[in-house]
C-alpha positions, 0 to 999 in steps of 0.5 A, spaced: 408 483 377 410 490 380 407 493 375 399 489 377 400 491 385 403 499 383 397 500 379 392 496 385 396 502 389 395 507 386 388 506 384 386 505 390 388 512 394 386 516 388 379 513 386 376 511 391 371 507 388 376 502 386 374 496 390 380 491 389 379 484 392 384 479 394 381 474 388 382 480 383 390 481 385 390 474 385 388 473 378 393 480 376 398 477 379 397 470 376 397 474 369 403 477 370 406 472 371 404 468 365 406 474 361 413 474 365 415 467 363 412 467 356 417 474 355 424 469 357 422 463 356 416 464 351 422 461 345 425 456 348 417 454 349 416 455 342 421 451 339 419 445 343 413 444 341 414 445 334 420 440 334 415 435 338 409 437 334 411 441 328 411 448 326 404 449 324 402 446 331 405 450 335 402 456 331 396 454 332 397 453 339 399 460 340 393 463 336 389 459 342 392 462 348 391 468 345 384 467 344 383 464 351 387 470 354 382 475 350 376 471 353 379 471 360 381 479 360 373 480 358 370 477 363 376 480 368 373 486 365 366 484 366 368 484 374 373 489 375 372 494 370 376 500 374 382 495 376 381 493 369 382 499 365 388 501 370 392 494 369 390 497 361 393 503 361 400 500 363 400 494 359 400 500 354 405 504 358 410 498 359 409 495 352 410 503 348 417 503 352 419 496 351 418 497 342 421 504 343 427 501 346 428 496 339 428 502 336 434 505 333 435 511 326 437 506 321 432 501 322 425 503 324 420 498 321 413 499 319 411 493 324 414 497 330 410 504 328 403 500 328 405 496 334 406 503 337 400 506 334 397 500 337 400 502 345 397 509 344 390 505 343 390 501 348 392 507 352 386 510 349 382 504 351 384 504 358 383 511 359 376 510 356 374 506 361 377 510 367 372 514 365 366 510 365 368 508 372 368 515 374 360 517 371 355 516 375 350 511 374 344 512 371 
């Protein structure tokens, strides 16, 4: 949650045309805590729905709130294009971190490379949209 007002912060000192309203730090800060509770108790939540409904349903379940996430972060994207690509840009910090800290010599798994390739695309995504913000309209 610190990471979604830092970013708001700084955005807003060194791009001034970053216009961020209090619904959009709502909804920041609304998201992050879903990412927050689902990373501690994501596990507990997983194994209770599969004991209660069963392993495939609650593998379904979560390929729903992965799309309805993507649909919510478009249309988020769609109003706020500026704060978007910010909040972008240190999920893809943040998450690169997190999958460098698994990380050891003896064992780096290929899912860990493509993960962090991933990390760097989206950094690269969030820096491309930076940028649209910056160039004048035509």
């Amino acid at each position: 949650m610190l990471t979604v007002l830092g970013v708001a912060a700084v955005g807003a000192r060194y791009f001034p045309g970053l216009r961020v309203r209090a619904f959009d730090v709502i909804e920041s800060l609304a998201s992050a805590a879903v990412f927050v509770v689902f990373y501690y108790y994501g596990d507990i939540a997983y194994d209770k729905v599969a004991a209660e409904l069963g392993e495939h349903v609650a593998q379904i379940a979560i390929a729903v709130v992965a799309v309805a996430t993507g649909a919510f972060m478009h249309w988020f994207k769609r109003r706020n294009l500026m704060l978007y690509a910010l909040i972008e840009v240190a999920f893809g910090v943040a998450s690169a971190f997190s999958i460098s800290q698994s990380m050891n010599t003896s064992s780096i798994l290929l899912t860990q490379v493509a993960a962090l390739v991933g990390c760097a695309f989206i950094v690269s995504r969030g820096l491309d949209n930076l940028a649209l913000t910056q160039r004048p309209a035509q």
